[in-house]
C-alpha positions as CSV (number, residue, x, y, z in Angstrom):
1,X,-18.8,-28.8,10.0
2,X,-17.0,-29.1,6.7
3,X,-13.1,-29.5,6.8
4,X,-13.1,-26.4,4.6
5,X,-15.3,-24.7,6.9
6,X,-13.0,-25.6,9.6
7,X,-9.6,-24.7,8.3
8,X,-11.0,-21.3,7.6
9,X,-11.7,-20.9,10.7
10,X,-8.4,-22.0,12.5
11,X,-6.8,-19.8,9.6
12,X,-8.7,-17.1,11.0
13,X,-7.7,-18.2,14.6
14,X,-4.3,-17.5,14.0
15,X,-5.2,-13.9,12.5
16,X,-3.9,-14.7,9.1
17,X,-5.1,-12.3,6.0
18,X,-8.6,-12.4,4.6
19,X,-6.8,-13.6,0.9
20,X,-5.0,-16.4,2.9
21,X,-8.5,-17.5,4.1
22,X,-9.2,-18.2,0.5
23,X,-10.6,-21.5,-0.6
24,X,-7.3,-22.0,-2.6
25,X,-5.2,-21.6,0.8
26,X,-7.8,-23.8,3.1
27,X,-7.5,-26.9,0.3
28,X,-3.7,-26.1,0.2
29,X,-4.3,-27.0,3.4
30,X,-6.0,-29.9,3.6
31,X,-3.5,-31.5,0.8
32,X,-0.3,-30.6,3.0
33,X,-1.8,-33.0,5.6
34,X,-3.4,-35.2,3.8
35,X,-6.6,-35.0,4.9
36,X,-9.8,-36.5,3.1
37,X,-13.3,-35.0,4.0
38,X,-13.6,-38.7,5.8
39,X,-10.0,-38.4,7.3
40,X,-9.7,-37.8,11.1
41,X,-8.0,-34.7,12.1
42,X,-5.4,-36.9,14.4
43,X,-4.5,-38.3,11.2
44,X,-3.0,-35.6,9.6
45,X,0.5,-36.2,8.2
46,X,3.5,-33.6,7.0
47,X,5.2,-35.5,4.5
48,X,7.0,-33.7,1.6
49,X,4.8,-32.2,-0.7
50,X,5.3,-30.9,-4.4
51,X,2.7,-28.3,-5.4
52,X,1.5,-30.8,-8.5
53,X,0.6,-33.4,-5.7
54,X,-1.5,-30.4,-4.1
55,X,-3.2,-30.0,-7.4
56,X,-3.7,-33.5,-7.8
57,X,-5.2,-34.4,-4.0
58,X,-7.1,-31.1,-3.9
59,X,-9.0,-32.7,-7.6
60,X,-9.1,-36.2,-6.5
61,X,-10.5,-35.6,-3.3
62,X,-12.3,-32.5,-3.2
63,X,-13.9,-32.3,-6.8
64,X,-11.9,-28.8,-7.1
65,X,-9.8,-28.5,-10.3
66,X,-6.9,-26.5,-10.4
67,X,-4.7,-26.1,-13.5
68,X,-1.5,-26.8,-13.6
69,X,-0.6,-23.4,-14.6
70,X,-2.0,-22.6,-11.6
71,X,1.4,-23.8,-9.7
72,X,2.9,-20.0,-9.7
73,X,-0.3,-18.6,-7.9
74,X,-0.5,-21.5,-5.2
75,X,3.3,-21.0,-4.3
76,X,2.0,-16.9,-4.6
77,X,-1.1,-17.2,-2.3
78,X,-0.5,-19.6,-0.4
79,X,2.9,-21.0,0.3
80,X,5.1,-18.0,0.1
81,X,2.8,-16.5,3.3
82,X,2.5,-20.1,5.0
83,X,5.9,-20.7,5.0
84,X,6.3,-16.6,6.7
85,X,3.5,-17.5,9.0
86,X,5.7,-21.1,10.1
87,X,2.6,-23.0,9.0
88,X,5.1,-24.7,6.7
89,X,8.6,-25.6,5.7
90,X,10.3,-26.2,2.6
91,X,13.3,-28.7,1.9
92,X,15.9,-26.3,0.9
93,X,16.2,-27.2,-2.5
94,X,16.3,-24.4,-5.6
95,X,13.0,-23.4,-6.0
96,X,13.0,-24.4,-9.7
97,X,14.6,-27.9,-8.6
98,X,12.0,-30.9,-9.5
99,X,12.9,-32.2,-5.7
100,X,11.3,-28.6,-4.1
101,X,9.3,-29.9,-1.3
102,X,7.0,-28.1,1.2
103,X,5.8,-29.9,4.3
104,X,3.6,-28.5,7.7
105,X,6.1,-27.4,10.7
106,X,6.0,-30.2,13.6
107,X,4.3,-27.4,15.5
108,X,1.8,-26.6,13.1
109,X,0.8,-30.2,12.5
110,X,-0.2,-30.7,16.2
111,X,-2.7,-27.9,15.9
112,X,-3.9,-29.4,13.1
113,X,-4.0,-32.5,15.0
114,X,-6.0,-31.4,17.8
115,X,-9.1,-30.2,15.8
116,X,-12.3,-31.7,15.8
117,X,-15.1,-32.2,12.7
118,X,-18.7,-31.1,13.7
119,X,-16.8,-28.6,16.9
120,X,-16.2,-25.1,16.3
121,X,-12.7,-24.2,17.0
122,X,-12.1,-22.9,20.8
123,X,-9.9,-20.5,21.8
124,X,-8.9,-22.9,24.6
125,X,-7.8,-25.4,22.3
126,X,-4.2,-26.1,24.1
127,X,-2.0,-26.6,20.9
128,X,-3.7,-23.6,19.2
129,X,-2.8,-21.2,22.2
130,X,0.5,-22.4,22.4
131,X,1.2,-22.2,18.9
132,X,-0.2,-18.5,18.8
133,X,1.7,-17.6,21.7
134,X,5.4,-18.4,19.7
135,X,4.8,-17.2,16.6
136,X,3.4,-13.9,15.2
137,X,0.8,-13.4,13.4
138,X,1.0,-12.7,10.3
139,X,-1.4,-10.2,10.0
140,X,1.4,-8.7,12.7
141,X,3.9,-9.2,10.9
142,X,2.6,-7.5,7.6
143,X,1.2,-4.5,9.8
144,X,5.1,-3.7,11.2
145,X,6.3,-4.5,7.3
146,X,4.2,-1.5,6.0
147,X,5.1,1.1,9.3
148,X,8.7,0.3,8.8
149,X,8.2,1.2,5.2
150,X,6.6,4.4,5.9
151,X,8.1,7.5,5.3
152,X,8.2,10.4,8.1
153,X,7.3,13.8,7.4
154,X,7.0,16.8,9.5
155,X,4.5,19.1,8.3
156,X,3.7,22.1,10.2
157,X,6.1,20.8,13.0
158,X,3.6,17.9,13.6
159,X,4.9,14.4,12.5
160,X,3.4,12.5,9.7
161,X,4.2,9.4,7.4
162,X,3.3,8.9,4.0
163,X,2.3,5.6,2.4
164,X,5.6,4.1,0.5
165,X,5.9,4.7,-3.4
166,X,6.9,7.6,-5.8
167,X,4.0,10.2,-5.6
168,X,4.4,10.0,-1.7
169,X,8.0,10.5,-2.3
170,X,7.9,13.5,-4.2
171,X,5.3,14.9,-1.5
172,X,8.0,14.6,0.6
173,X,10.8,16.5,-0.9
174,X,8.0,18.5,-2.1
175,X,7.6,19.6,2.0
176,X,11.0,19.4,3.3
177,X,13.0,20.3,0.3
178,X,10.8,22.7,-1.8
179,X,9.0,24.6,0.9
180,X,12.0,25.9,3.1
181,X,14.0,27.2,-0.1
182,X,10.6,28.8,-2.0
183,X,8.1,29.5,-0.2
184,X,10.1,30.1,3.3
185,X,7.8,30.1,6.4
186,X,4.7,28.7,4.1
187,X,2.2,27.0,6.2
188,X,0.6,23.4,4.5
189,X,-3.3,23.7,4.3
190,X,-3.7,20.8,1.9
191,X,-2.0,17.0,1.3
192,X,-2.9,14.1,0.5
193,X,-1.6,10.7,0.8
194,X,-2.0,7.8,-1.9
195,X,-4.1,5.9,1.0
196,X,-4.9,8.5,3.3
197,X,-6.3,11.2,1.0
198,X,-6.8,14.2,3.1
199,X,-3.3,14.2,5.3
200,X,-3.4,17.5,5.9
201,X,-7.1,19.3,4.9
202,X,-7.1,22.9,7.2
203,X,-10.9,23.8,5.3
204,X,-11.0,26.4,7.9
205,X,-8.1,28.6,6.8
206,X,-9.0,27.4,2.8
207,X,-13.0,28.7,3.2
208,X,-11.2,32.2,5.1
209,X,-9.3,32.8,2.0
210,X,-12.0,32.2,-0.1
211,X,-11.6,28.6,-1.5
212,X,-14.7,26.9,-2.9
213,X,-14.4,23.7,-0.7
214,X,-17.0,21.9,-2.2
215,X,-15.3,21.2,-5.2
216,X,-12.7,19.2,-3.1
217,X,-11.9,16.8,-5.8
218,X,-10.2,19.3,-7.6
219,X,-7.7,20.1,-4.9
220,X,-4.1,20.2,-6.0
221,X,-1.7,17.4,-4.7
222,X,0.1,20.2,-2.1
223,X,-1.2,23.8,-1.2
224,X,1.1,25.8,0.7
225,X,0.6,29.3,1.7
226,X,2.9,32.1,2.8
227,X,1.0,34.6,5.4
228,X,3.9,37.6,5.0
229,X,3.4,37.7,1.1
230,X,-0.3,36.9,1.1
231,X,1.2,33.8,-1.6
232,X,-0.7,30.7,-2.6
233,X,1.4,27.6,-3.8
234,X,-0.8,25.2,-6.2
235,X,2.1,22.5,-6.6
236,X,1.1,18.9,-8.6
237,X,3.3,16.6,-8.0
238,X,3.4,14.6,-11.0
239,X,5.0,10.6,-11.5
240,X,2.7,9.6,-14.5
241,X,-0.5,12.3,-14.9
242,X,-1.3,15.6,-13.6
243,X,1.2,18.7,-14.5
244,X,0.0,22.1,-14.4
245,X,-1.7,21.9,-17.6
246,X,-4.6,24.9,-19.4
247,X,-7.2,22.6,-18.5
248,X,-5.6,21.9,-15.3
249,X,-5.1,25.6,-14.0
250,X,-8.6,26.3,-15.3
251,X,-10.3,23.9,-12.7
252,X,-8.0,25.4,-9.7
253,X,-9.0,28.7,-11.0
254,X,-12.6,27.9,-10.9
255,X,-12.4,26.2,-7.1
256,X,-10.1,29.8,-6.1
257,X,-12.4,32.3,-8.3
258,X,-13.1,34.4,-4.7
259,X,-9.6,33.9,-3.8
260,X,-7.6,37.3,-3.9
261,X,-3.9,35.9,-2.6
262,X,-1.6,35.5,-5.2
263,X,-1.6,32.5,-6.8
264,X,1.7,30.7,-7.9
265,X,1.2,27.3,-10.0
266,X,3.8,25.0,-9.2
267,X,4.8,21.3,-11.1
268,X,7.1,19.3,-9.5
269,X,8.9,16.4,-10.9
270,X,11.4,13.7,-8.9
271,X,13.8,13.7,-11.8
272,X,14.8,15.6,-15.0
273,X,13.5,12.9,-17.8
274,X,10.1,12.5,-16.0
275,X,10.1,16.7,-16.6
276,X,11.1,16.2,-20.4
277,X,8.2,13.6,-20.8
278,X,5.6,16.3,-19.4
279,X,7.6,19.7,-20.9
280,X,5.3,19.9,-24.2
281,X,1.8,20.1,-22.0
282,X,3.0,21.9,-19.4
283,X,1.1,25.4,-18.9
284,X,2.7,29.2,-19.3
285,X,2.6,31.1,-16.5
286,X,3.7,28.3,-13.8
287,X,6.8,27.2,-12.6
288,X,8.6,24.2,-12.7
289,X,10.6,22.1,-9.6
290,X,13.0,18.9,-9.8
291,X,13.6,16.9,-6.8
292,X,16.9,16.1,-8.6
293,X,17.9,19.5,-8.6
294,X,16.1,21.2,-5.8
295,X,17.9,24.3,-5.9
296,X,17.0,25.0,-9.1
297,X,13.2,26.1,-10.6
298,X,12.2,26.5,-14.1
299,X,10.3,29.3,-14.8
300,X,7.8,29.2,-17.8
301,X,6.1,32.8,-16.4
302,X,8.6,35.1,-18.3
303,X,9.4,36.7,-14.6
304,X,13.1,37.0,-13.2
305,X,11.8,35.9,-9.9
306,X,9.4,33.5,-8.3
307,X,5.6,34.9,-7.6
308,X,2.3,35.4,-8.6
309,X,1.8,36.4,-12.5
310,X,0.8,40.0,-12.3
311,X,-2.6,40.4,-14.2
């Protein structure tokens, strides 16, 4: 087998991530321990190693060019996740010190040591189990990374989490803050989630009421709906695009048009100056919600109180 072939391979033993599996991280590789397609593996060394010497073994060697610009997205792809992985070291020095060195961990080396051209790579391999068995992956390690950055969310008293980032944020308060002061004892039948897009999807209850559920797509970000008042909240929560615009309350209009609950439009914003950036397009006849200020609404519907626009 090729030594590229194989280094994929043992990268893949060790369950690291399909972009560390690259070519760019398997010649990375193959530079750290100095290894020549007509090397031996037992050879392999884990001297000190600038990322220019990478670029220049990797050319010399291997026929694969790599700019010297390209230093940023080797350290990037493929040293910043070896080093998490303990597939390598670094000397300690400031990162933008010309005496930065990386080199491959003692343990690390002795995998490489073991391998074998013109073998495949077996699980048995004594070095590779024992290196696997002290050190997580790092597909593990990135896995635990994202759950811990997760957020919880009850909805409907059944836990939840939403992806990390703003939108999901606003979701959030958007459940636990929103709901409970607005639309008290409101039952969720739609959410999505910036990964996950149909969270919470109850098409049963939507088709009862009379939603047109083919035209899915045009589902608001949050549908609530309040049994005792007979109350539908159509709530966008809105980071960068989407308030309840015309256009916008047209296309929910068109998926509710058998609907007969009362229908309350509802944009919600996480702070005041993302409100002032959308105020100009935002739609008469809707409300308005800050996460900021969340016992507060704006209302653009000319009523004293929240609730449907009487036609």
């Amino acid at each position: 087998m090729d030594k590229l072939d194989i280094v994929k391979n043992l990268l893949a033993k060790i369950k690291m991530p399909n972009s560390q599996q690259s070519p760019l991280c398997c010649y990375t590789l193959l530079a750290l321990a100095r290894l020549k397609q007509e090397t031996s593996w037992h050879e392999a060394t884990n001297e000190w190693t600038r990322i220019h010497d990478i670029i220049v073994f990797t050319s010399e060697n291997y026929s694969k060019t790599y700019a010297e610009n390209s230093r940023e997205t080797i350290r990037k792809q493929a040293m910043h996740h070896f080093r998490t992985a303990a597939l390598i070291e670094d000397n300690g020095q400031a990162t933008n010190s010309p005496n930065y060195r990386y080199r491959l961990t003692s343990e690390f080396l002795k995998v490489i040591r073991s391998l074998e051209d013109n073998s495949t790579i077996s699980d048995d391999n004594l070095e590779l189990k024992k290196f696997i068995s002290e050190h997580e992956s790092l597909s593990s390690i990135y896995a635990s990374k994202k759950q811990i950055q997760k957020m919880p969310v009850k909805i409907n008293n059944i836990d939840f989490t939403f992806s990390p980032g703003n939108h999901n944020k606003l979701q959030k308060a958007i459940i636990e803050e929103f709901a409970p002061r607005f639309a008290h004892n409101s039952t969720c039948l739609y959410v999505g989630d910036t990964i996950e897009k149909d969270l919470v999807n109850n098409s049963d209850i939507l088709s009862s009421l009379g939603f047109d559920i083919t035209l899915h797509d045009k589902m608001p970000d949050v549908v609530l709906y309040r049994e005792d008042k007979n109350w539908l909240y159509f709530i966008e929560a809105v980071t960068s695009v989407g308030p309840m615009e015309p256009k916008r309350i047209l296309e929910i209009e068109n998926m509710t048009k058998n609907v007969t609950s009362g229908k309350i439009f509802v944009t919600a914003f996480l702070d005041f100056s993302t409100f002032k950036k959308f105020s100009d397009k935002l739609a008469w006849e809707t409300e308005v919600w800050i996460a900021d200020m969340p016992e507060h609404m704006i209302h653009l519907n000319g009523d004293k109180f929240l609730g449907p626009h009487k036609k």
